[in-house]
N, C-alpha and C positions, 0 to 999 in steps of 0.2 A: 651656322645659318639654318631657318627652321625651314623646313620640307611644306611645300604648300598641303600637301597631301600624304595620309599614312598610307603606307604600302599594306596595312590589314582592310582599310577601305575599300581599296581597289580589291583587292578578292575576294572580299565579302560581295562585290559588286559584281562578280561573275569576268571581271576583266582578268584577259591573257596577259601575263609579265614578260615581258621579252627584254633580258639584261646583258648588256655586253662589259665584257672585262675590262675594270682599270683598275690602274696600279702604281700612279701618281698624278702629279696633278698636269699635265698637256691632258691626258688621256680622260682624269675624270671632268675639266672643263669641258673639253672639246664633247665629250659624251651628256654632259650636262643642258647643253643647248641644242640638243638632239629632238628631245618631247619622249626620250624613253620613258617607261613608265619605273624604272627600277634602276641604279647600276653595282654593279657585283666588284667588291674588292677581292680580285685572287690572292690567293694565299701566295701558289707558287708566282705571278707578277709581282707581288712584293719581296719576296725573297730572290729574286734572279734582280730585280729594277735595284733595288734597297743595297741588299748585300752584295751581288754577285754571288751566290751559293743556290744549287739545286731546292727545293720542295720535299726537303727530309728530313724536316724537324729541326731545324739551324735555325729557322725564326724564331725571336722570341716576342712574347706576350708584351713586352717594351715598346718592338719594333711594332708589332701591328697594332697597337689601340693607338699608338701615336700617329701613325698612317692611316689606319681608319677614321681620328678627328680630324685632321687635315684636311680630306677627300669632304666628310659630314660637313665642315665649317665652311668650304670653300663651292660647295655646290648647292642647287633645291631640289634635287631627284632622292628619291626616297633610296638607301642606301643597303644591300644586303652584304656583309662582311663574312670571311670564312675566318672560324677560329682555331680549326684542329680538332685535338681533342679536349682544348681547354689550356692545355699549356699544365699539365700537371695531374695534379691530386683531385678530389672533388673539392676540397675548397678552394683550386685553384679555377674551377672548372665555374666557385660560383663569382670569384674575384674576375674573372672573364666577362663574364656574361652582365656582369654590375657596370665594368668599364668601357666595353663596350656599349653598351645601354646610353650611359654617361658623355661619350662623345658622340653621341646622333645618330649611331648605328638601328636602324628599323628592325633588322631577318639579322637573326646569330646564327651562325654553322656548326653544329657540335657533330662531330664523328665518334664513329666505334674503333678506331683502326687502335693499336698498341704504341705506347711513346717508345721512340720516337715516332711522327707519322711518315709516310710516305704519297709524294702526287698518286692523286687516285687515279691513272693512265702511263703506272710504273708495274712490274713484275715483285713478286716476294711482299704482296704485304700482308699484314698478321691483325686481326682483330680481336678485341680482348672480350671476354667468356659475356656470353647475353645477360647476365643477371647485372654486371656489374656497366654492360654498355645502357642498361636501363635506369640505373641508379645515375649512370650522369646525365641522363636526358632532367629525369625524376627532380636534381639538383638545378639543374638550367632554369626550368620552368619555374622553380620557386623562388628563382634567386633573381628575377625582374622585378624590376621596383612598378611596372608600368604595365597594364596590359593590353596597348597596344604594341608592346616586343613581341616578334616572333620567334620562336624556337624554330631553327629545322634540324631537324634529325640524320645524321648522316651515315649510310652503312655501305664497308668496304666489303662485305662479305663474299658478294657474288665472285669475284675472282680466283679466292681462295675455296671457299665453301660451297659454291654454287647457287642460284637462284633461289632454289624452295627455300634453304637457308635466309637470304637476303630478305625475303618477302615474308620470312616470320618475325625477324628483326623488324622491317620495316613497321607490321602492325603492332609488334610490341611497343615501339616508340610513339604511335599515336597514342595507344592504350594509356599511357603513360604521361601523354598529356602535349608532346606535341604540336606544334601548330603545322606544321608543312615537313613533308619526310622527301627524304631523297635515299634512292638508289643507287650505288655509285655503280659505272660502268656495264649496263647491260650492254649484253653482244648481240643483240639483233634487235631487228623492228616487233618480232613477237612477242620477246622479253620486256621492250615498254611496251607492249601490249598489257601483258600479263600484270606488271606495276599498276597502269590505268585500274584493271579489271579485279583487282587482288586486296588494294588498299582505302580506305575509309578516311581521306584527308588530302587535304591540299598536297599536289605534288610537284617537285622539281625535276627537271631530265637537267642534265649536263652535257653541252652540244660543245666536244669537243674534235673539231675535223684531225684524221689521221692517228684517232689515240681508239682506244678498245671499240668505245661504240660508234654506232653509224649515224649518221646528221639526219636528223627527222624535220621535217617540214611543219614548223609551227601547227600551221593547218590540222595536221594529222595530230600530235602530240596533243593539241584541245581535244580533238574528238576523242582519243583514248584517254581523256580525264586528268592530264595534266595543266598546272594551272602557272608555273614556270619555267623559262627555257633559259640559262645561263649559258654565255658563250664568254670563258673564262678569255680563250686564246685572241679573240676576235682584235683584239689591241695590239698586244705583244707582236704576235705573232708578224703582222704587216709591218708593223715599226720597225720591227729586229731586221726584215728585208729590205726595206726603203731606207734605212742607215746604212744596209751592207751596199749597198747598189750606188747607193750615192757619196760614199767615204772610198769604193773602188774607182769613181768616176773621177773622184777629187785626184788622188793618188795616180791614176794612169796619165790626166792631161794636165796637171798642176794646177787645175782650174775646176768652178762647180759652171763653167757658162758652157752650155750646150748640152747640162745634166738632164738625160730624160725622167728623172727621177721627180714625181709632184713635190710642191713646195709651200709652205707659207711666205709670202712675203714679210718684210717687218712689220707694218702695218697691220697684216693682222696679228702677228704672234703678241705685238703689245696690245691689242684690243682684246687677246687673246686672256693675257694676263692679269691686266686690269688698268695697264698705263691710265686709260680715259679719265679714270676715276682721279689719281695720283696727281695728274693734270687740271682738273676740277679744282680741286682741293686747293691748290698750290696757287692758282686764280683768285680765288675768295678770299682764304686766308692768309698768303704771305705777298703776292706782289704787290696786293691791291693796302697792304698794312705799312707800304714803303712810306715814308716821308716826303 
């Protein structure tokens, strides 16, 4: 399904991206008829939704371009996908970036982190030498068939190596050609301060509650010069609670009636999905073809 609108439009047009996480399809529908202006495939919500396995390099490049055109096909919000670090080699990094492109993906996520990667709001992770996290930005960039694809750049640095680190990576990824750079996990509100005031390119914060960094207020995050705010957990996270709350509800009274747990009716979950349509169809062309 084509995107009414490119997500390099909207920031060329000075518009704030506020994308919240999905990581199949309830969540990219239901977020699809939102009026977001962007929605963000997490990496780790496909790997926990998908596999059942943590955000440590257990995905493969199978699993997400196949999830990423599902989500592209099945929605019209301009779509930002994370890819790691490519899922490999740099021709693996440009066979990403091709396939991605390919199923409707608008924003690629390419990081510096070392394969395998690790959630960037884990301990122990390791980034590989700056010449060669430039050579894969370097390869991204050339390897879009289209230039309305965005590159963003993604650096794990600050955890290991510290900020000034992070923030030279960061500008070497612009340098390098770039469309939108992200930081991963600053530890205070001064530090994206410092990314706002530091870097020469559209920017991404990652607004993830409880994990390294603190939740900045849209608001603020424009005025320090950021130009997206991804809220990977924003989905998962309520869902994984309102199943535990409502699968304990079911299990203590033998029953879901009196669940204070919100709910869709069926009605909407098939309006949800696309019944209406199925049902259209099925009117025009088979009953109405009876005899």
């Amino acid at each position: 399904m084509t995107s009414p609108q490119r997500l390099k439009e909207l920031l060329q047009a000075g518009e704030f991206i506020l994308a919240p996480g999905v990581f199949e399809m309830f969540s990219a529908r239901i977020a699809d008829r939102m009026g977001f202006k962007a929605l963000y495939m997490t990496g780790y919500g496909v790997s926990g939704s998908h596999l059942g396995q943590p955000d440590a390099g257990l995905v493969t490049y199978t699993d997400m371009v196949g999830r990423a055109r599902t989500i592209a096909e099945g929605t019209t919000t301009p779509l930002i996908a994370d890819a790691d670090t490519g899922f490999g080699g740099l021709i693996n990094v440009r066979q990403t970036v091709r396939g991605y492109e390919a199923a409707g993906v608008q924003a690629i996520q390419i990081e510096d982190q070392e394969t395998p990667k690790k959630c960037g709001h884990t301990p122990n992770r390791r980034v590989v030498p700056l010449a060669d996290a430039v050579r894969r930005i370097e390869v991204a960039v050339d390897s879009r068939r289209h230039d309305d694809t965005l590159i963003i750049a993604r650096t794990d640095a600050r955890t290991a190596l510290g900020m000034d680190e992070a923030l030279k990576r960061g500008k070497a990824f612009a340098k390098a050609g770039a469309d939108i750079v992200f930081i991963e996990a600053p530890e205070s509100a001064d530090e994206f301060r410092r990314v706002g005031d530091s870097i020469d390119a559209w920017l991404l914060a990652n607004m993830v509650p409880t994990g390294k960094s603190p939740e900045i207020p849209q608001a603020d995050l424009k005025a320090w010069g950021f130009d997206i705010a991804i809220y990977p957990s924003a989905g998962m996270g309520v869902v994984c609670a309102a199943l535990e709350q409502n699968y304990t509800w079911l299990q203590q009274h033998g029953s879901t009636l009196g669940s204070p747990v919100p709910a869709f009716d069926m009605k909407q979950l098939h309006e949800l999905v696309g019944f209406p349509d199925v049902w259209a169809f099925k009117q025009k062309y088979v009953e109405t073809g009876k005899a």
